[in-house]
C-alpha positions in Angstrom: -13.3 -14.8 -34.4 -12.8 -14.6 -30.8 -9.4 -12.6 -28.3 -7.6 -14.8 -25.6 -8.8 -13.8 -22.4 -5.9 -14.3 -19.4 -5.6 -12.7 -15.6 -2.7 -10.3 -16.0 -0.5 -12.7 -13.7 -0.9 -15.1 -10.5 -1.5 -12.1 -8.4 -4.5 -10.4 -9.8 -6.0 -14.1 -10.3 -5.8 -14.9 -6.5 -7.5 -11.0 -5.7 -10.3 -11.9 -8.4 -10.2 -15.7 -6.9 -12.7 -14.8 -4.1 -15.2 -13.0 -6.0 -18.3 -14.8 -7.3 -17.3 -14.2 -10.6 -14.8 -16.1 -10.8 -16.1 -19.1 -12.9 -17.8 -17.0 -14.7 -14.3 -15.2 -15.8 -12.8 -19.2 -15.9 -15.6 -20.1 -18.3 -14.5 -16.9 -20.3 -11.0 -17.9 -20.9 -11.3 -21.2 -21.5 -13.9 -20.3 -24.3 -12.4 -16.6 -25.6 -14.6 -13.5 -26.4 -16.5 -13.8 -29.5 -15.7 -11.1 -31.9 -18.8 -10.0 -33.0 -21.2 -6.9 -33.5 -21.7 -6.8 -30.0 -18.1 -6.2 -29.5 -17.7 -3.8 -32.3 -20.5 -1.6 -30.6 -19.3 -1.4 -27.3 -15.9 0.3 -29.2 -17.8 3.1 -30.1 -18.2 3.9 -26.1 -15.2 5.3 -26.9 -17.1 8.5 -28.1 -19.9 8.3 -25.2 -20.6 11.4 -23.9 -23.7 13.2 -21.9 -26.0 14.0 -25.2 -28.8 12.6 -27.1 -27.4 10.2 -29.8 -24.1 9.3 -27.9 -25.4 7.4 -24.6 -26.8 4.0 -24.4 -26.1 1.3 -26.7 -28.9 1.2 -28.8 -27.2 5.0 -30.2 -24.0 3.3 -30.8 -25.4 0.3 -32.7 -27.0 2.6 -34.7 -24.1 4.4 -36.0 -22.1 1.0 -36.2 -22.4 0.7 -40.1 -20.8 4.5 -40.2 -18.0 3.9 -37.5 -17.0 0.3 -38.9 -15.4 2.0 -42.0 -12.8 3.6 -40.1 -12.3 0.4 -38.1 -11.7 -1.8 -41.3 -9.0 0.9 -42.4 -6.9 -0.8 -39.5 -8.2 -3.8 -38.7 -8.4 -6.8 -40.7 -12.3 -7.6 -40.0 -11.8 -11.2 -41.5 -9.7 -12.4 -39.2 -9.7 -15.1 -37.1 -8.6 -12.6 -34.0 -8.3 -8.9 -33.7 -5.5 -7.7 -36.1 -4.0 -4.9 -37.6 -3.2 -4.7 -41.3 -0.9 -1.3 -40.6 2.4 -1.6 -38.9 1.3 1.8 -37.1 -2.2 1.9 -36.4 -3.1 5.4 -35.1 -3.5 5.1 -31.3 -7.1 6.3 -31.1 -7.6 2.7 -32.7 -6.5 0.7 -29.7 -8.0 3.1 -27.6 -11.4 1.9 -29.4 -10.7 -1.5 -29.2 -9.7 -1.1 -25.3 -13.1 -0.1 -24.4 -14.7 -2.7 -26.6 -13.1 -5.8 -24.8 -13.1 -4.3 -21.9 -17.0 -3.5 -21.8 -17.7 -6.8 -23.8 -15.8 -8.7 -21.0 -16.9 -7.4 -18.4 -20.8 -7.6 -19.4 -19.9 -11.4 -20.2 -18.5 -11.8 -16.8 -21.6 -10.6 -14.7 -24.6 -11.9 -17.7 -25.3 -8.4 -19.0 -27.0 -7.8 -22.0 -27.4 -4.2 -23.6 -26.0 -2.9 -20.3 -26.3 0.8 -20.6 -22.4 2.1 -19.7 -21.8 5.6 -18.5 -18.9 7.7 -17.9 -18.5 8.5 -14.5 -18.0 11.9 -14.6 -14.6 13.9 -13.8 -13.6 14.8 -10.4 -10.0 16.2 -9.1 -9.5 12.2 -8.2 -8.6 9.4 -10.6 -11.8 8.0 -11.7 -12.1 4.7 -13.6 -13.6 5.4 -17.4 -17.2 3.6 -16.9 -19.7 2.6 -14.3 -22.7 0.5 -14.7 -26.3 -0.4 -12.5 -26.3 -4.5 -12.8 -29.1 -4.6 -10.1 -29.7 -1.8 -8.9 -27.5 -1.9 -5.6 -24.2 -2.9 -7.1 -22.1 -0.6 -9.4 -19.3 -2.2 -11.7 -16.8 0.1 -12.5 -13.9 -0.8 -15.4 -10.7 0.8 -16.5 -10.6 0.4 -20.7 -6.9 0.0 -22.0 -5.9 -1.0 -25.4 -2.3 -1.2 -26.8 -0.7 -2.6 -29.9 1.7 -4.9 -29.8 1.6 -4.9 -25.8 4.0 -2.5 -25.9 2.6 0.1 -22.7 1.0 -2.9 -20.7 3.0 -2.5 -17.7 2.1 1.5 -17.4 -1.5 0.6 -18.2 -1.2 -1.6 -14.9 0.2 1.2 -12.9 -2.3 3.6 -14.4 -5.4 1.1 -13.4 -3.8 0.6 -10.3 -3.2 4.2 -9.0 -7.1 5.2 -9.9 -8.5 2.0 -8.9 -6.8 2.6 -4.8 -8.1 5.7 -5.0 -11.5 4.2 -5.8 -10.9 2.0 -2.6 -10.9 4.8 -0.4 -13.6 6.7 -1.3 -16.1 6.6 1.7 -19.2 3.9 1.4 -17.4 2.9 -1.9 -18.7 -0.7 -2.5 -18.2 -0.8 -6.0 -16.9 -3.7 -8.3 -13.7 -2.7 -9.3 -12.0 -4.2 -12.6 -9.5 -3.6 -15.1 -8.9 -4.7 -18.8 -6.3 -4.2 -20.7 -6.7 -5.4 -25.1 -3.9 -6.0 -26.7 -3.3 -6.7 -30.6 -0.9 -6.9 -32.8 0.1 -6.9 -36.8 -0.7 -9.9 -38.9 -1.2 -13.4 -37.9 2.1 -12.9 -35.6 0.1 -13.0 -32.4 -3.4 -13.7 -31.3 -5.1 -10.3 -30.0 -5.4 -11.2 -26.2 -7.3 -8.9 -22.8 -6.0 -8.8 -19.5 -8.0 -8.7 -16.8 -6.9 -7.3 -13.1 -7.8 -6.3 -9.8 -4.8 -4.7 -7.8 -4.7 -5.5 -4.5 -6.3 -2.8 -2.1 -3.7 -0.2 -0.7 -1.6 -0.6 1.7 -2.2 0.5 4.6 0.3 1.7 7.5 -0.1 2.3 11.1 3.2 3.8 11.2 2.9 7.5 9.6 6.9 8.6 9.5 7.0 5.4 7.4 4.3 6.6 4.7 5.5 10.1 4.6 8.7 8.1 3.9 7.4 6.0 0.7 5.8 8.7 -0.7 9.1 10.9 -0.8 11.2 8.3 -2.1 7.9 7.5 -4.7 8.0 10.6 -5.8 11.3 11.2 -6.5 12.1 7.9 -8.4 9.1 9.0 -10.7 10.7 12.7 -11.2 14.0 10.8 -12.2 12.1 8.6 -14.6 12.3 11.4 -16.9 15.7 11.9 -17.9 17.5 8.8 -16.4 17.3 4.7 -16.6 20.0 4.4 -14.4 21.2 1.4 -12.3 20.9 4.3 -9.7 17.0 4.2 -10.3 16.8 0.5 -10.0 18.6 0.4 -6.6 16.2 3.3 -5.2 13.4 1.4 -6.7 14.3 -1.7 -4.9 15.1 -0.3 -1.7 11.3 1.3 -1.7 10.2 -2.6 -2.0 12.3 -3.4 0.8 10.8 -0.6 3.0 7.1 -1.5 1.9 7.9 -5.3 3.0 10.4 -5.3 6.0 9.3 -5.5 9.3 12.0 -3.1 11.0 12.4 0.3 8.6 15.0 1.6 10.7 17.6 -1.0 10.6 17.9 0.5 6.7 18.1 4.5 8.0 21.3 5.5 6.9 22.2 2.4 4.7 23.4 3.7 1.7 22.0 2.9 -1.6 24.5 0.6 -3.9 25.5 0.4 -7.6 25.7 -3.2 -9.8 29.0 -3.8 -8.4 27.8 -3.9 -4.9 29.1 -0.5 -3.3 27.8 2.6 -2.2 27.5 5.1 -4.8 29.0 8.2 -5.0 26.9 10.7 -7.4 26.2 8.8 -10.1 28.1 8.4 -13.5 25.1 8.6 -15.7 24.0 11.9 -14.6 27.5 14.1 -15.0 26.7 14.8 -18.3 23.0 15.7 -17.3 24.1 19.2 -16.1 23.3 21.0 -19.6 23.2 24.2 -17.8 27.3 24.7 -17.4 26.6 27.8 -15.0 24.4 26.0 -12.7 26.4 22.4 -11.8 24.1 21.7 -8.8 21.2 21.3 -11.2 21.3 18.1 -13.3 18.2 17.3 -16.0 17.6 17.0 -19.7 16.5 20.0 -22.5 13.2 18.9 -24.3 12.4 20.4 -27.7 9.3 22.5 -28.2 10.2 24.6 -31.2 12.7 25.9 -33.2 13.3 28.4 -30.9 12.3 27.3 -27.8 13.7 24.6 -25.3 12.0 23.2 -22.3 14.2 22.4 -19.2 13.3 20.0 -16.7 15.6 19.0 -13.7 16.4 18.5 -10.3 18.7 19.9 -7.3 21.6 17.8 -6.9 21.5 18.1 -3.4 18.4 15.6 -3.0 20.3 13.1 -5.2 23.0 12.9 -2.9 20.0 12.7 0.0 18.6 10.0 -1.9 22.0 8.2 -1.9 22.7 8.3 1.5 18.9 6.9 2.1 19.8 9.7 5.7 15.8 9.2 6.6 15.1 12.3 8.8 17.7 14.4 6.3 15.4 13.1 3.4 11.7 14.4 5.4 13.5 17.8 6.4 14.6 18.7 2.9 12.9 21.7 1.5 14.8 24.1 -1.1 13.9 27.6 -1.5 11.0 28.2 -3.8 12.9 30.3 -6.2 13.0 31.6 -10.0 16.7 32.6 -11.7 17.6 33.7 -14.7 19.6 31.0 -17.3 21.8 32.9 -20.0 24.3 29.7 -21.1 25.4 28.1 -24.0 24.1 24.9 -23.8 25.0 21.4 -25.6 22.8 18.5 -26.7 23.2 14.8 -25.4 23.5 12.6 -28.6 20.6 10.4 -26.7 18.2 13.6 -27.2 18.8 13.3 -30.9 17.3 16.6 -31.2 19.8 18.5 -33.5 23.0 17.6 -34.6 25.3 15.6 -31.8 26.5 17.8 -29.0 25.7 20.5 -30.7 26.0 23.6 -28.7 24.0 26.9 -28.7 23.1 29.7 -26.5 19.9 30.1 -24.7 17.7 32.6 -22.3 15.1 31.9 -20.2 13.5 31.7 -16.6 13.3 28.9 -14.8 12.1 27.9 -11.5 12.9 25.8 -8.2 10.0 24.7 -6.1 10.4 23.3 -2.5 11.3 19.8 -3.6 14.2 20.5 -5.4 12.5 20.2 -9.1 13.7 22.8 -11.1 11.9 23.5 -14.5 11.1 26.2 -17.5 11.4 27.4 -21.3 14.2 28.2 -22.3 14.6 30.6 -25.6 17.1 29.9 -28.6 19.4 32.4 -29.5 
C-alpha cells in the first residue's frame, strides 16, 4: 500500500534541486510512501495540542486502535493506495490524511524516526502547522494539506506560499521550509498522490513605488475574487505578472487594461448587474445569505474599478474614499447565480453598511 510522491511542478523541483535532500526526496518518488502504521499515526497529529496524552508520537500510537475506526468509516484500509469509499468524505478526513503524508514524508526525506512534531504556536503572522529539532541546530518546518479529489490544490499552493515568505523574512530564520499537499480520491479511479513544494523566496524590490504598486493591484484582484470571474479579473491578473517581470514599469502607466477581444474596457459587462443596491449605482457587489432574515452585503466603490481600468498609476496610490457608514432601505433582487431563493426574486431590506478607505463597502442587511 504505498501514495505517489511528485514535486508539485518543474518549479518547486529546481528550488528543492539544491538542497541536500534532494536524492533523498528522488529515492522517495521513485519508490512511493509506504502506507503503513507509521503513517496512520502521524494523522492523528492532526489533534496535537500542548497537554499530556496529545504530544509526541508515542501518545498518538497509543490511541491509534481508537482513532482508526473513524478512519475506516472513509477510507478503504485494504487498498492498494489511499482511497475513499464515500463520494463526500467529511473534510476533517483529508485534513487527517494531510498531516499524515506530509509528516511521514518529510521524516522519510531527512531519516527521522519517531521524530517528536510540535505545533509552532500562533502568532499575528502566518505560521506553518509543525516544526521539528532533527539535530539540534536545524528546525524543519512543514505546511500539512490534504484535499479529495485534488480539487483546492492550487489555493493550498497559494496558502503554503503566502506563510512560507513570511517565514523567509523573519530575522535569523534558518529554518527548512517545506510543503505537502495529499491528495486522494474515490475508488480505484486515481492513485492517492503528495505534492511536495518549496516556493521560491519573495521577491524582493529596490524600487518601493513599484511594491506599494503590486500590493494595491494584489489586493484588489483578491477583493474582486469574491463576486466576479470575469475576463476583467484575468486581464488585471496578468497585467500584475507583467509588472512583477518587466524591466521598465512605467512604459505600462496609463496603458489601459483590455477585454478578450483586444480593446480597452469600458466598465465591465459582468458587473452591471452586480449593483443589487438600486439606490446606490456607484456600489457594485453580491448579497450573501446568512439567515432567513438576514443578508450580508459585500462590495466595492465603482470608482476604483474604473481606476483599475485605466491602470492611471499615481491616481491608483492616491485613491482613498471616505471612511463612512450609510443607511440601505431598498428593495433588492437576487442574481439567479446566487441561487439563494427563487430567481430574481425581489425583496426589501434594512441595514447599515459601511465604506472603509479603500473603497470596500460591506454589512448585514435585514429582511423585511
Amino acid at each position: 500500500m504505498s501514495i505517489m510522491v511528485e514535486f508539485y511542478n518543474s518549479k518547486h523541483e529546481n528550488v528543492l534541486r539544491s538542497r541536500s535532500s534532494y536524492k533523498n526526496i528522488l529515492k522517495i518518488i521513485e519508490s512511493g510512501l509506504t502506507v503503513d502504521d507509521d503513517l496512520w499515526i502521524y494523522c492523528l497529529f492532526k489533534e496535537q495540542r500542548n497537554r499530556d496524552g496529545f504530544r509526541t508520537y508515542e501518545d498518538f500510537a497509543s490511541r491509534l486502535t481508537k482513532r482508526i475506526q473513524l478512519l475506516e468509516d472513509y477510507i478503504d484500509l485494504n487498498s492498494n493506495t489511499i482511497s475513499a469509499i464515500d463520494e463526500k468524505p467529511d473534510k476533517i478526513i483529508s485534513e487527517y490524511i494531510g498531516v499524515g503524508c506530509g509528516l511521514k514524508l518529510i521524516s522519510e526525506i531527512h531519516g527521522l524516526t519517531e521524530a517528536d512534531w510540535e505545533l509552532i504556536p500562533e502568532s499575528k503572522t502566518k505560521d506553518l502547522d509543525f516544526q521539528i529539532s532533527s539535530d539540534g541546530k536545524t528546525i524543519i518546518e512543514v505546511e500539512c494539506k490534504g484535499t479529495f479529489n485534488g480539487s483546492t490544490r492550487s489555493n493550498m499552493m497559494s496558502s503554503i506560499e503566502a506563510k512560507k515568505e513570511v517565514q523567509r523574512n523573519e530575522q535569523n530564520n534558518n529554518h527548512i521550509l517545506y510543503g505537502v499537499i495529499a491528495s486522494y480520491y474515490f475508488g480505484d479511479s486515481k492513485p492517492a498522490r503528495a505534492d511536495i513544494l518549496d516556493p521560491e523566496p519573495l521577491e524582493l524590490y529596490s524600487d518601493p513605488y513599484l511594491v506599494r504598486l503590486l500590493n494595491r493591484l494584489k489586493y484588489y484582484l483578491t477583493q474582486f475574487n469574491v463576486f466576479s470571474r470575469a475576463h476583467f479579473l484575468i486581464s488585471l491578473s496578468e497585467r500584475i505578472n507583467v509588472l512583477k517581470h518587466t524591466k521598465n514599469y512605467n512604459e505600462l502607466d496609463g496603458l489601459p487594461l483590455i477585454n478578450q477581444y483586444g480593446e480597452p474596457f469600458e466598465f465591465p459587462v459582468s458587473f452591471d448587474w452586480k449593483k443589487p443596491l438600486r439606490k446606490h449605482d456607484d456600489i457594485i457587489g453580491n448579497i450573501f445569505f446568512v439567515s432567513e432574515k438576514d443578508y450580508l452585503f459585500f462590495g466595492i466603490n465603482q470608482n476604483i474599478v474604473n481606476l483599475l481600468i485605466r491602470q492611471d498609476h499615481s491616481a491608483i496610490l492616491d485613491y482613498r474614499e471616505k471612511a463612512e457608514m450609510f443607511s440601505v432601505s431598498d428593495e433588492i433582487q437576487i442574481s439567479p447565480e446566487q441561487k439563494l431563493e427563487k430567481e430574481n426574486e425581489t425583496f426589501f431590506v434594512e441595514g447599515v453598511v459601511h465604506q472603509n478607505t479603500a473603497g470596500l463597502v460591506f454589512g448585514v442587511l435585514n429582511r423585511f
